[in-house]
N, C-alpha and C positions, 0 to 999 in steps of 0.2 A: 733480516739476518737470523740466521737459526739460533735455536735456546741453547746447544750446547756450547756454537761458535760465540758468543755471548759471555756464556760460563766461564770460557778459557781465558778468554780477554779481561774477565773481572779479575781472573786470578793472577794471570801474569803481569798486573798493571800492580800488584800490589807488590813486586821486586823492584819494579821501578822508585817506588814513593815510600817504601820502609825499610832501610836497612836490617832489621831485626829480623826481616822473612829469611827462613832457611831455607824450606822445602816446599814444593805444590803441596806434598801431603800435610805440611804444618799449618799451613795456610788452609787447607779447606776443612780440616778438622778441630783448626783452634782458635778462627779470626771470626769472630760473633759479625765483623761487618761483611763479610762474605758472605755469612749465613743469612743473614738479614737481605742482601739484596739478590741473592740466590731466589730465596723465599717470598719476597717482593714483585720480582719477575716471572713466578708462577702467578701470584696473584695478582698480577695486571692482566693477564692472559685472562684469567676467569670473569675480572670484572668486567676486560670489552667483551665476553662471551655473555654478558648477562645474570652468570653466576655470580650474582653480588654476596650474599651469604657465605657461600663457600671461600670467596676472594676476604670479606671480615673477617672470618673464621682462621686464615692462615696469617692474616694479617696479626690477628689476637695472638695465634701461637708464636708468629716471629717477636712480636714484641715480649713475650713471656721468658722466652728463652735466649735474649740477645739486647733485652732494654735497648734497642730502637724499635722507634713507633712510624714507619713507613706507611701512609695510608695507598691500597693497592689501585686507588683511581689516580696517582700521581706518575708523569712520566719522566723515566729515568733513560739517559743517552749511555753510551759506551765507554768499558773501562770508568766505570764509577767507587771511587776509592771513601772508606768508612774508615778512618785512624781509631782503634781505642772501641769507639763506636757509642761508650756509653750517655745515655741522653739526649740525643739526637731526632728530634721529631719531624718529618714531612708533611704537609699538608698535602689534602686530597688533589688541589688543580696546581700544585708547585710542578714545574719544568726543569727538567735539566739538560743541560746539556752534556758533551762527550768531554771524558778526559776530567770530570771535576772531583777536587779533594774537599772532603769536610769534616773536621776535627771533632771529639767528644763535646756532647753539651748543645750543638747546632741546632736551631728550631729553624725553618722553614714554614714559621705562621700565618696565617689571615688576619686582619682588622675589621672584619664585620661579618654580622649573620647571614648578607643575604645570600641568593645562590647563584651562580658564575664562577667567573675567575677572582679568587681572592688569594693566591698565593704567590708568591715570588716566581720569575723566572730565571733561571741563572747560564749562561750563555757556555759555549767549551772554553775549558782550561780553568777555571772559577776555580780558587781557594779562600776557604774558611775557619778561621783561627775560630782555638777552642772559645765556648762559649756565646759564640756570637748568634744576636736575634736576627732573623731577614724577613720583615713584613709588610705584609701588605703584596696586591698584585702589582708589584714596583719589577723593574728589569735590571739585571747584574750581566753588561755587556763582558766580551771574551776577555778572557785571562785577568779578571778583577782579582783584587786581593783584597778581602775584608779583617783586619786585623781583630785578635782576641776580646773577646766580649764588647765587641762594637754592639752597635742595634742601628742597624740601618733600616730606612721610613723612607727612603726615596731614591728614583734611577738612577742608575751610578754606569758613566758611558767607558768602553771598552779602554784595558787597558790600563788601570786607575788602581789605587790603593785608596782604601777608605778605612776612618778610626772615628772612635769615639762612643757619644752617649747626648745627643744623635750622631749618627756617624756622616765625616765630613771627609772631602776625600781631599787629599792633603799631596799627591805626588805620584806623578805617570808608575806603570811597575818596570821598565826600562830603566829609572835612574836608582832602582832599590836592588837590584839583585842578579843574577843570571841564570836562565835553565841550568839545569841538569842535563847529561849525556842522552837522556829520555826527551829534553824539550820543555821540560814539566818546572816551573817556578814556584821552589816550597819557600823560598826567605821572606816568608809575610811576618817574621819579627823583626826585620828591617824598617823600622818606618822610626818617621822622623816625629820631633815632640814639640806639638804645633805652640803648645801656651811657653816653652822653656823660649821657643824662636822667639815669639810676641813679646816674653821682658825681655831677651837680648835688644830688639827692636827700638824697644821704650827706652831702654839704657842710653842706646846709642844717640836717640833723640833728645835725649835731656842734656848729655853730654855736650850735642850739637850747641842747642839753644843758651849753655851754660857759657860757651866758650863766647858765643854772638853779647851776651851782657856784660862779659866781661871789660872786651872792646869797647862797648859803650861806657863805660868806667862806672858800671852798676856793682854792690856791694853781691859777691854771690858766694855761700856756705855751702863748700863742697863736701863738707866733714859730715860722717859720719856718729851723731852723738850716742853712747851706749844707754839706756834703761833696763826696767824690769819688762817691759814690751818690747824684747830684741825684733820683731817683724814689723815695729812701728816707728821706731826710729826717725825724728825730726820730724814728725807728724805732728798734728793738732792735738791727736789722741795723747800722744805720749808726752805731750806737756802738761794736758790737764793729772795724767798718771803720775807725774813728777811732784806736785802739786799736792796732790792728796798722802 
């Protein structure tokens, strides 16, 4: 595909995914992530041409002028959308695929020195909430959703919403959200709150086992006793607390 058919596609995908866009002309003269993958995609060109230096060197000025740090051996697919843009770093063999969003703060890292593939690949339709780490040469199947300052360490199969610190992936992206008129699924702060479900869980099962003792005509202390430890309440702790 040609550099300018390219160009237009960068630009006009970014009507799609930002309300805030007014104008092509506002967009190419004031959106740093435009400018950044504008400038990116010359300097991929140079680096499969062997101009490595030349390819650093635009690489150095894009990051100077746009605080993203795109490194120009990385490959970037179609309609690649930059939110905000600030802090956003690529590694050199990261992949991407067509149609992906990634929010300010995104790193795109390696886990090791050696040389190969050591960066992420991330499949079409990929969204990435602000702040999030993706490392390692791990694979982000299509239309993933990696929720805000996740750090995902491992493949995450198409489809999927992933959270956390490691990030765990918690719920298909079909039961979170629905495209937009464009096709394009931005509701990655839709996701569900895995440890709030886990005590609901535990509730439920205490309550179970509580009502099973009762039947058996066991003594069981449903009450709630107040201390100066309100989160330990009818604990061992909070009697020794009472205590002293």
């Amino acid at each position: 595909m040609g550099f300018f058919t390219l160009l237009r596609e960068d630009v006009s995908c970014v009507f799609q995914r930002d309300p805030a866009a007014r104008s092509r002309f506002e967009v190419l003269t004031t959106y740093p992530g435009v400018h950044a993958i504008l400038m990116q995609r010359i300097a991929h060109r140079l680096w499969k041409f062997g101009l490595r230096y030349l390819a650093r060197l635009l690489s150095w000025f894009a990051r100077l002028t746009t605080n993203i740090d795109i490194h120009p051996g990385a490959t970037i697919g179609r309609r690649f959308f930059i939110d905000h843009g600030a802090g956003v770093v690529i590694g050199e063999t990261a992949e991407i695929g067509d149609d992906v969003t990634l929010y300010h703060g995104v790193t795109l890292g390696g886990t090791t020195w050696n040389k190969g593939k050591r960066h992420p690949t991330l499949g079409n339709g990929v969204v990435v909430g602000a702040g999030a780490k993706i490392l390692g040469a791990i694979t982000l199947g299509e239309q993933v959703r990696v929720g805000a300052n996740s750090v995902v360490v491992k493949d995450v199969p198409a489809h999927r919403t992933v959270i956390g610190i490691p990030g765990k992936i918690v719920l298909r992206t079909e039961e979170a959200g629905t495209d937009n008129i464009y096709g394009i699924n931005l509701d990655h702060h839709l996701i569900p709150d895995p440890v709030g479900r886990a005590i609901a869980c535990l509730m439920e099962r205490i309550e179970v086992l509580e009502g099973q003792l009762r039947k058996q005509g066991e003594p069981v202390d449903g009450l709630c006793h107040t201390c100066e430890a309100d989160d330990l309440c009818g604990t061992e702790v909070a009697r020794q607390l009472r205590k002293e």
